[in-house]
FIVO-553431 format. One record per residue (C-alpha): residue number from 1; residue in one letter; y, x, z. Coordinates in nm, 2 decimals. Each point is the difference from the previous one (the first is absolute). Example, Ala and Ser with C-alpha at 12.3 -4.5 7.8 and 13.67 -1.06 7.14 Angstrom:
<sites>
+-----+---------+--------+--------+--------+
: num : residuo :  north :   east :     up :
+-----+---------+--------+--------+--------+
:   1 :       A :  -0.45 :   1.23 :   0.78 :
:   2 :       S :   0.34 :   0.14 :  -0.07 :
+-----+---------+--------+--------+--------+
</sites>
This chain:
<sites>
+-----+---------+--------+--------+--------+
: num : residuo :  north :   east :     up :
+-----+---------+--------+--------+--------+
:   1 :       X :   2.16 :  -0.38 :   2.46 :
:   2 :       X :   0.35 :  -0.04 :  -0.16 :
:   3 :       X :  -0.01 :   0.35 :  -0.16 :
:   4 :       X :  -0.38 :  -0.07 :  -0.14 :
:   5 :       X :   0.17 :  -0.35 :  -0.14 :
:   6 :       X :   0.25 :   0.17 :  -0.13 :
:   7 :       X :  -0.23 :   0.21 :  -0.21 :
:   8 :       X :  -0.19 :  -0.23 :  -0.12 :
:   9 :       X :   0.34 :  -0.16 :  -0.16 :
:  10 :       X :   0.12 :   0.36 :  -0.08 :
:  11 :       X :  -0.35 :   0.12 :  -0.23 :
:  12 :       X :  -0.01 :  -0.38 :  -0.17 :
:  13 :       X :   0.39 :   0.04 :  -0.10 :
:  14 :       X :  -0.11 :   0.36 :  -0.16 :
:  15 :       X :  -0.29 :  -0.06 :  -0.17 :
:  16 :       X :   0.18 :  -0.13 :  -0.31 :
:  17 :       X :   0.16 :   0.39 :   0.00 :
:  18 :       X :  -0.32 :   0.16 :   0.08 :
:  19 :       X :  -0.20 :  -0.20 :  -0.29 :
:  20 :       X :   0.33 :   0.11 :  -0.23 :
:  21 :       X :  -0.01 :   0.33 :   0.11 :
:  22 :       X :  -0.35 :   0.05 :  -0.08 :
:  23 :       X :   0.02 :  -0.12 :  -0.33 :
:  24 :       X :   0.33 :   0.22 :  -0.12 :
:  25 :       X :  -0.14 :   0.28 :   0.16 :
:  26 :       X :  -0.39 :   0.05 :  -0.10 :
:  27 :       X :   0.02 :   0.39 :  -0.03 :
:  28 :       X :   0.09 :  -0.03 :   0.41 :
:  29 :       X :  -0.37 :  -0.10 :   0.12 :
:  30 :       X :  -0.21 :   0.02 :  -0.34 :
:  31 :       X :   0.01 :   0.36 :  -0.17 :
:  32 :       X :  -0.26 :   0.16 :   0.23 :
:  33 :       X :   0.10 :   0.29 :  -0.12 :
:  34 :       X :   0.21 :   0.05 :   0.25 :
:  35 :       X :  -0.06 :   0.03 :   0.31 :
:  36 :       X :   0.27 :  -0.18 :   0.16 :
:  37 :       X :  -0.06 :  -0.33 :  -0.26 :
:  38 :       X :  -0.38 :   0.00 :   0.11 :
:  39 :       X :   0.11 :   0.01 :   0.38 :
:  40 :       X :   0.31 :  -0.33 :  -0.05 :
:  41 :       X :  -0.34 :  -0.19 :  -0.21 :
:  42 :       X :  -0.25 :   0.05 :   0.32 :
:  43 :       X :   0.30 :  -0.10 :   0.23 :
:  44 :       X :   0.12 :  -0.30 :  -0.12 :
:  45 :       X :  -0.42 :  -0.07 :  -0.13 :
:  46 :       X :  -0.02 :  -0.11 :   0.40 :
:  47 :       X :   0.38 :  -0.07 :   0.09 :
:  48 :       X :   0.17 :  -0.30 :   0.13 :
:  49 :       X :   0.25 :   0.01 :  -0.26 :
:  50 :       X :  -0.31 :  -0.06 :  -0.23 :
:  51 :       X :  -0.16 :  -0.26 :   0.26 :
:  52 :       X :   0.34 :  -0.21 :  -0.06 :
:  53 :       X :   0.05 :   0.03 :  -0.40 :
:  54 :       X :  -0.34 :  -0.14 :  -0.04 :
:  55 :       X :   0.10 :  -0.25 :   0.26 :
:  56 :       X :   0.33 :  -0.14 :  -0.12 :
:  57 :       X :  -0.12 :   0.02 :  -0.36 :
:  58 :       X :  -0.26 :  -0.25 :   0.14 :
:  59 :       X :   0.20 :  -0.20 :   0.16 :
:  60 :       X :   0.23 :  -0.02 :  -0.32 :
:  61 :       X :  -0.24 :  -0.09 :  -0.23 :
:  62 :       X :  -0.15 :  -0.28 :   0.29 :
:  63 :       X :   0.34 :  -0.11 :   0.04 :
:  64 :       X :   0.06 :  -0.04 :  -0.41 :
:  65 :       X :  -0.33 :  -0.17 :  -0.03 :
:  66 :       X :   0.06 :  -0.24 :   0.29 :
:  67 :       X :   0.36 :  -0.11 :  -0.08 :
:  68 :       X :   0.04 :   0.09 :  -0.35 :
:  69 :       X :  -0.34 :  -0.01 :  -0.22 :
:  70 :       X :  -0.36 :  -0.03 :   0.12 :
:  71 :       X :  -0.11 :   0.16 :  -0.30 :
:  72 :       X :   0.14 :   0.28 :   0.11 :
:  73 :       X :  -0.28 :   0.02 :   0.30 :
:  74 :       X :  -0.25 :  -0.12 :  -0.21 :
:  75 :       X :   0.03 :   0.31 :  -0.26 :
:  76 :       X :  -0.02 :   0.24 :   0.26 :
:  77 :       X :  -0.32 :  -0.18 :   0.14 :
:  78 :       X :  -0.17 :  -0.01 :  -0.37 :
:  79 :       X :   0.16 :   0.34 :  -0.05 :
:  80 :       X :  -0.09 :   0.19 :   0.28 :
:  81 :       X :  -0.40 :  -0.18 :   0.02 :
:  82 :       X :  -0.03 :   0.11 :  -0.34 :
:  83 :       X :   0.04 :   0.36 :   0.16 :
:  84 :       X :  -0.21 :  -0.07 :   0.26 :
:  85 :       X :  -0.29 :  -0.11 :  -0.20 :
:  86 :       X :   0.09 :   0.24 :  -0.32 :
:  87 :       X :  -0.08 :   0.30 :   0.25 :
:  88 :       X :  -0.30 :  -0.18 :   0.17 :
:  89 :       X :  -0.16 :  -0.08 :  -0.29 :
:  90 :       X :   0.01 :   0.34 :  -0.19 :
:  91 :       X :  -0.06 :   0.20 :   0.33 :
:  92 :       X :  -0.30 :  -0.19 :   0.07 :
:  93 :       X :  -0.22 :   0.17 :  -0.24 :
:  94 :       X :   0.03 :   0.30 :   0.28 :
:  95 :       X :  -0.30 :  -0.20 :   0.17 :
:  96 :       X :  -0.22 :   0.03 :  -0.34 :
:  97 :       X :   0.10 :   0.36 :  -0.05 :
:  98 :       X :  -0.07 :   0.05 :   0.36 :
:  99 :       X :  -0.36 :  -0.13 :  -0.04 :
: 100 :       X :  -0.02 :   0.17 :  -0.32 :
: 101 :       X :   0.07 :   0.34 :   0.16 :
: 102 :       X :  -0.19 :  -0.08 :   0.28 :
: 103 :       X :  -0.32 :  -0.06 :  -0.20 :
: 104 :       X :   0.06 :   0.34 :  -0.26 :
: 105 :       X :   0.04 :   0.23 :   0.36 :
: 106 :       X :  -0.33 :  -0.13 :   0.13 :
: 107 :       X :  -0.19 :   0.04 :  -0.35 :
: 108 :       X :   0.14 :   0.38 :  -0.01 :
: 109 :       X :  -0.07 :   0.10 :   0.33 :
: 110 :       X :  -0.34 :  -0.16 :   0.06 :
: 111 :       X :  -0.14 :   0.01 :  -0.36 :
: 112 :       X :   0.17 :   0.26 :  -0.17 :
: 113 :       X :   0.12 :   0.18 :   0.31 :
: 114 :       X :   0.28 :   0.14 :  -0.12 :
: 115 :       X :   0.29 :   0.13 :   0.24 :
: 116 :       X :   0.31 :  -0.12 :  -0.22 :
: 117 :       X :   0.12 :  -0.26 :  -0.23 :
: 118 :       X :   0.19 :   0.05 :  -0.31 :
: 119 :       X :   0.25 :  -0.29 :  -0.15 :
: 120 :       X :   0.20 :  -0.01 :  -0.27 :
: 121 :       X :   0.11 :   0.08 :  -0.37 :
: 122 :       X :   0.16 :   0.32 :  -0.12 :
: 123 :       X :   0.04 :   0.17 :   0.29 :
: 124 :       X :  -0.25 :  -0.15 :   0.30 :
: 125 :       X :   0.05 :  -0.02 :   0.29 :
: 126 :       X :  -0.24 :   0.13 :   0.26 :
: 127 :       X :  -0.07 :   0.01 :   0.36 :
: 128 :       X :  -0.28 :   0.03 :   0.26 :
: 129 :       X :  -0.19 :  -0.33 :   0.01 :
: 130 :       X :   0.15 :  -0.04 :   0.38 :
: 131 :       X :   0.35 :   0.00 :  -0.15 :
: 132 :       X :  -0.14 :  -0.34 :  -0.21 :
: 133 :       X :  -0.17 :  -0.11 :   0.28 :
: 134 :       X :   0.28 :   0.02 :   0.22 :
: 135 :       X :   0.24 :  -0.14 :  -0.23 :
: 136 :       X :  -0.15 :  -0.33 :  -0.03 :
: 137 :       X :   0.19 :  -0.13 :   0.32 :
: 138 :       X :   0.31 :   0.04 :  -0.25 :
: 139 :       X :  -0.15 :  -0.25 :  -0.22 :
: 140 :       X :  -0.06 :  -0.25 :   0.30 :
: 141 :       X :   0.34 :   0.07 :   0.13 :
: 142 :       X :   0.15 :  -0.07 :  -0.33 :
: 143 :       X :  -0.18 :  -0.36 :  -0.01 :
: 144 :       X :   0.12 :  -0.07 :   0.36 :
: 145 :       X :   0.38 :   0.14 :  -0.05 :
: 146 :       X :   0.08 :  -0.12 :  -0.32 :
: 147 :       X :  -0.25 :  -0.33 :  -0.03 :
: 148 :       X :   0.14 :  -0.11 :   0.32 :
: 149 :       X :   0.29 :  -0.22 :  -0.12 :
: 150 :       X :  -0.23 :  -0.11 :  -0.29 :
: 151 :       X :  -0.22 :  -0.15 :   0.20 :
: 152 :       X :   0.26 :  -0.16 :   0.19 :
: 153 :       X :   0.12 :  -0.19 :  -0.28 :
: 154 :       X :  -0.36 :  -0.11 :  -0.09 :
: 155 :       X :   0.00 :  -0.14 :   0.37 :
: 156 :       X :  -0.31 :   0.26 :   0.04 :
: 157 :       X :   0.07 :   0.12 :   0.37 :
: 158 :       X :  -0.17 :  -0.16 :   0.29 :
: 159 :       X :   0.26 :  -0.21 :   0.20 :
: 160 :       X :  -0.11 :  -0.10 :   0.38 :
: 161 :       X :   0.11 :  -0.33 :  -0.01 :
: 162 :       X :   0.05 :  -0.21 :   0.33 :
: 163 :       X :   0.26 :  -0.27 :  -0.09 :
: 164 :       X :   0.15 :   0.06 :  -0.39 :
: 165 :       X :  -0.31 :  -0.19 :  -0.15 :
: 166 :       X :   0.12 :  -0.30 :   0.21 :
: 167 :       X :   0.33 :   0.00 :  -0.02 :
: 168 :       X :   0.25 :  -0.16 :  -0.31 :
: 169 :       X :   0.10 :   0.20 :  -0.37 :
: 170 :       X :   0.34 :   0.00 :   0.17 :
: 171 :       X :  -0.13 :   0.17 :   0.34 :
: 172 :       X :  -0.20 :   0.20 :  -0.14 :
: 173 :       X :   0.27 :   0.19 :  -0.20 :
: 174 :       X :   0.20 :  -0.01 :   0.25 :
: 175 :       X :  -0.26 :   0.19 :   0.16 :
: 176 :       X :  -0.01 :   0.29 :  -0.27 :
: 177 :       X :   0.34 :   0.01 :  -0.01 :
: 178 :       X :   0.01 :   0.13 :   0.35 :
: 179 :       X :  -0.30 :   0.25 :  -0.08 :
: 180 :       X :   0.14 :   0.12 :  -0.24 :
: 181 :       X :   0.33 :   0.06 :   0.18 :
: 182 :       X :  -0.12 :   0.04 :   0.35 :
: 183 :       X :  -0.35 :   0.17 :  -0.08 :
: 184 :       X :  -0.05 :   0.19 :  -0.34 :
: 185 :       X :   0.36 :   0.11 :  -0.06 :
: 186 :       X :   0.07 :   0.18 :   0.32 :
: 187 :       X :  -0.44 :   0.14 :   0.09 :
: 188 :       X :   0.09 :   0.12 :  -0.40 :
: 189 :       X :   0.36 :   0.20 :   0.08 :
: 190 :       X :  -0.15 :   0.14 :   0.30 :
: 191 :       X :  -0.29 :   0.14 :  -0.18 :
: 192 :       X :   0.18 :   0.08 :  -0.29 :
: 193 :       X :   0.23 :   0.25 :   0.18 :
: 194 :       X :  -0.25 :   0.17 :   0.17 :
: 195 :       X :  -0.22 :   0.02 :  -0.37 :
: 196 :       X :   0.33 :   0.17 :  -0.14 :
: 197 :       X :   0.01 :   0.31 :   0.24 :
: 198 :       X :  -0.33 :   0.04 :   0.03 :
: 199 :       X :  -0.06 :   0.01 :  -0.36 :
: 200 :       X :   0.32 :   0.31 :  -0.07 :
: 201 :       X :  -0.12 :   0.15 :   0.31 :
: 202 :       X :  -0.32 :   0.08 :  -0.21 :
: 203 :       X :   0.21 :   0.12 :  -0.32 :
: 204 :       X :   0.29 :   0.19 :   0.11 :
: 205 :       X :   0.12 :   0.23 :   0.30 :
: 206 :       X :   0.18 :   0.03 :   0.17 :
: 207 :       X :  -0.15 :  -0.39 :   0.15 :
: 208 :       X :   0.27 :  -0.24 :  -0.06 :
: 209 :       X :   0.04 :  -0.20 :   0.38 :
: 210 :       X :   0.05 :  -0.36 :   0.03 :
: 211 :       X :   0.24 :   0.02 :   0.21 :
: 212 :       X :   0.19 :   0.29 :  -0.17 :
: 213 :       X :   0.37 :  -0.04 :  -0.09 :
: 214 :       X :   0.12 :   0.06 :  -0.39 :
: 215 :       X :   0.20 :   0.31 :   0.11 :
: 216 :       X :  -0.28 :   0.16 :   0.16 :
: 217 :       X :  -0.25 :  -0.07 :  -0.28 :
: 218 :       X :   0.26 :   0.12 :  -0.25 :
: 219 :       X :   0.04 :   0.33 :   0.19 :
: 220 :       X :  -0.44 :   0.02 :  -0.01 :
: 221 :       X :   0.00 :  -0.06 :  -0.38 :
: 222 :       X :   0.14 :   0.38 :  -0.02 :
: 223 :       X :  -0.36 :   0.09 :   0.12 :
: 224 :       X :  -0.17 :  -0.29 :  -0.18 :
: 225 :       X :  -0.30 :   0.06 :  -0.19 :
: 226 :       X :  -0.30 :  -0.16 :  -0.19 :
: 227 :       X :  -0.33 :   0.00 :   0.27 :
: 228 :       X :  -0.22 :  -0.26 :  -0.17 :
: 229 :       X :  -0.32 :  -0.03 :   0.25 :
: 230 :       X :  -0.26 :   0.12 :  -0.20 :
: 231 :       X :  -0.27 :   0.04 :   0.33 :
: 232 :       X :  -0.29 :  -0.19 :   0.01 :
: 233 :       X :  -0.28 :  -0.12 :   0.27 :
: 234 :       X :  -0.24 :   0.25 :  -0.12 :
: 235 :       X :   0.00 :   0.34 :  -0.22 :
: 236 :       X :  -0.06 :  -0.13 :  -0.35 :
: 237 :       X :   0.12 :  -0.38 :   0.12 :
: 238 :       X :   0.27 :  -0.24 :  -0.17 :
: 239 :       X :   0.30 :   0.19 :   0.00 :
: 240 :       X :   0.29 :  -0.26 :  -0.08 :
: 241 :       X :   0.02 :  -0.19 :   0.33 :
: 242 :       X :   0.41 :   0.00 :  -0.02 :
: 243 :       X :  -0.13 :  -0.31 :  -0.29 :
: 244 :       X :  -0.08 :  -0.22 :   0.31 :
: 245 :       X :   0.36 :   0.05 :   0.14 :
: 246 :       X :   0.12 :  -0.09 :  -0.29 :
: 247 :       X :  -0.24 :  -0.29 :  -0.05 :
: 248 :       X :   0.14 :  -0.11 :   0.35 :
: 249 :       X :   0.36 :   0.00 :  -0.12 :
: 250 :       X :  -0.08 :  -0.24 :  -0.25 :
: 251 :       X :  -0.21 :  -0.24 :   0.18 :
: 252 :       X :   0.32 :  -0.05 :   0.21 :
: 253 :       X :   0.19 :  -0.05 :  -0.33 :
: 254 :       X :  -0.18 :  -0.25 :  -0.14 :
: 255 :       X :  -0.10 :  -0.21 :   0.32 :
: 256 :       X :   0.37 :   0.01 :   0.07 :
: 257 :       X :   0.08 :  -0.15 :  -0.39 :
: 258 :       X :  -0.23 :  -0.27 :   0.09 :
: 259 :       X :   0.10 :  -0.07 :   0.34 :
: 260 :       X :   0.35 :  -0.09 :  -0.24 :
: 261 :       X :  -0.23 :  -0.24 :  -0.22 :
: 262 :       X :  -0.15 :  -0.12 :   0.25 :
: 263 :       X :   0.29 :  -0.14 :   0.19 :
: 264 :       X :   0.17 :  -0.13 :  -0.33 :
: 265 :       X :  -0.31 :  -0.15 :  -0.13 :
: 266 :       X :  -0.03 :  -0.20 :   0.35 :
: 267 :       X :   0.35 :  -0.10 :  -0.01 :
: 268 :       X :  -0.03 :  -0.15 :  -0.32 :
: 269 :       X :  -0.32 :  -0.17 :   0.05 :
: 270 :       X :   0.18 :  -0.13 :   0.34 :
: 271 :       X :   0.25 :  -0.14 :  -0.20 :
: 272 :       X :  -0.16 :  -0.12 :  -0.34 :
: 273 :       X :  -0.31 :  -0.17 :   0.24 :
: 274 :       X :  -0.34 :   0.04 :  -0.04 :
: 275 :       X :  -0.04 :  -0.05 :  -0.39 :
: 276 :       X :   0.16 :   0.33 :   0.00 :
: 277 :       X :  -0.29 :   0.17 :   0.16 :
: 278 :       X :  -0.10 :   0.25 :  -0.20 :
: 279 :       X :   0.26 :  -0.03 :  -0.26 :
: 280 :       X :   0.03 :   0.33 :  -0.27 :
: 281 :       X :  -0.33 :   0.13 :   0.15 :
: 282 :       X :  -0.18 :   0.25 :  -0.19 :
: 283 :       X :  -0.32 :  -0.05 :   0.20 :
: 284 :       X :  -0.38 :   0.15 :  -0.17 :
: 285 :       X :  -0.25 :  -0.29 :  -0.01 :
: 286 :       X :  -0.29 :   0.15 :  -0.09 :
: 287 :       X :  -0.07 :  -0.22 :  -0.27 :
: 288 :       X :   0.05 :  -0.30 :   0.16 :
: 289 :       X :   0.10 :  -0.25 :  -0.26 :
: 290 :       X :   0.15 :  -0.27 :   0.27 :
: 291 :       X :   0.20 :   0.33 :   0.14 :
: 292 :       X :   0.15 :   0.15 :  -0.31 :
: 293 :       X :   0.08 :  -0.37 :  -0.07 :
: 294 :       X :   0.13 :  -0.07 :   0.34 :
: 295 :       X :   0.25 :   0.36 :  -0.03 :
: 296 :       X :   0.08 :  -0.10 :  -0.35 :
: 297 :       X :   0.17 :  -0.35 :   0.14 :
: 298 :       X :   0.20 :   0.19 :   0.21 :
+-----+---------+--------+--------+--------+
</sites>
């Protein structure tokens, strides 16, 4: 238990270095064109020392907003829900391109019955109507990966509710708070490092390991090599599955940024009271006129 405390202490007190380090020293993890600087980028992608820059850079900025300036928190909250809902709304259109597709494969294989689809100006692009068929799923996993935080900020997820509705503005920020610490932020870490593997383990060999050590993926980067997957379900089918991988990897990316928001946002509204509800929100109405007139007090 000691030795496990004293790591803890030991990877906080580094992480200044680390975050240093990586800055001096891009060429070490981002030119992919070499091996070795690919292998240190998909290490340190799923690493503690990673895991505890994040975290001490968070609990900087917290600790700057709290005792310093709350604007502080408050910029990153408007600045990182901009993000959030910057990426939802523009990524949203998948749906509408997915229906769109959807409707031009079932005119051309039941009325015109052809057996491809071409798309595109200059040089189309071409592929069995299966391959367009297949690839819709990417359009709905785009709309659930990267409109996921969106719709969190819109308050669009359903939320089983047993005693928040109940309980005081105070409480019930006090309440997120602790989600967001206890809940989102940890269920998001632990997906996120098992996203991160299984994504390069689809794009490179020899498979980066979890629970490899630096030294021993450094010595597999002399037999590293591109291995995209390119294999689909079925002979002519979609053929870029590694896209959902990578779709994964930022899913756990942005839910994590607004786990951050999240908690600040609540700890400011804790503290301003409850005519802070709701404060900086960009929220759609809809053309509500008492809405937009309601989010322009704000």
């Amino acid at each position: 238990m000691i030795d496990f405390i004293l790591w803890i202490l030991q990877s906080f007190a580094l992480a200044p270095y680390h975050l240093v380090m990586a800055i001096i020293n891009p060429g070490a993890w981002l030119d992919w064109s070499n091996p070795e600087s690919l292998m240190r980028f998909i290490y340190y992608g799923g690493s503690s020392e990673l895991f505890f820059v994040i975290f001490t850079t968070f609990i900087v900025i917290t600790a700057l907003g709290v005792g310093w300036k709350r604007s502080i928190l408050w910029n990153g909250v408007i600045g990182l829900e901009a993000i959030a809902n910057f990426i939802g709304r523009v990524f949203a259109w998948a749906g509408l391109i997915m229906v769109i597709q959807q409707i031009v494969i079932v005119f051309s294989q039941r009325i015109f019955a052809q057996a491809s689809l071409t798309f595109g100006f200059g040089t189309p692009i071409e592929f069995d109507i299966s391959w367009w068929a297949e690839e819709l799923k990417l359009y709905n996993a785009m709309v659930v990966c990267l409109c996921v935080t969106y719709t969190f900020v819109q308050g669009g997820h359903v939320r089983v509710d047993l005693v928040y509705s109940a309980v005081s503005h105070r409480t019930k920020r006090i309440i997120d708070m602790v989600g967001s610490l206890i809940f989102m932020m940890p269920a998001i870490v632990l997906t996120y490092m098992y996203a991160w593997f299984f994504m390069w383990r689809h794009l490179v060999v020899p498979n980066p390991s979890a629970s490899g050590t630096l030294e021993r993926m450094i010595m597999q980067s002399r037999a590293l090599r591109w291995n995209v997957e390119t294999t689909g379900f079925s002979p002519n089918g979609f053929s870029a599955y590694f896209l959902f991988k990578v779709l994964l990897v930022l899913f756990c990316v942005l839910v994590f940024l607004q786990a951050i928001a999240f908690f600040w946002r609540s700890y400011l509204e804790w503290l301003e009271g409850e005519e802070s509800a709701g404060k900086y929100l960009d929220k759609d109405t809809l053309g509500d006129p008492e809405a937009e007139l309601a989010a322009a007090i704000h």
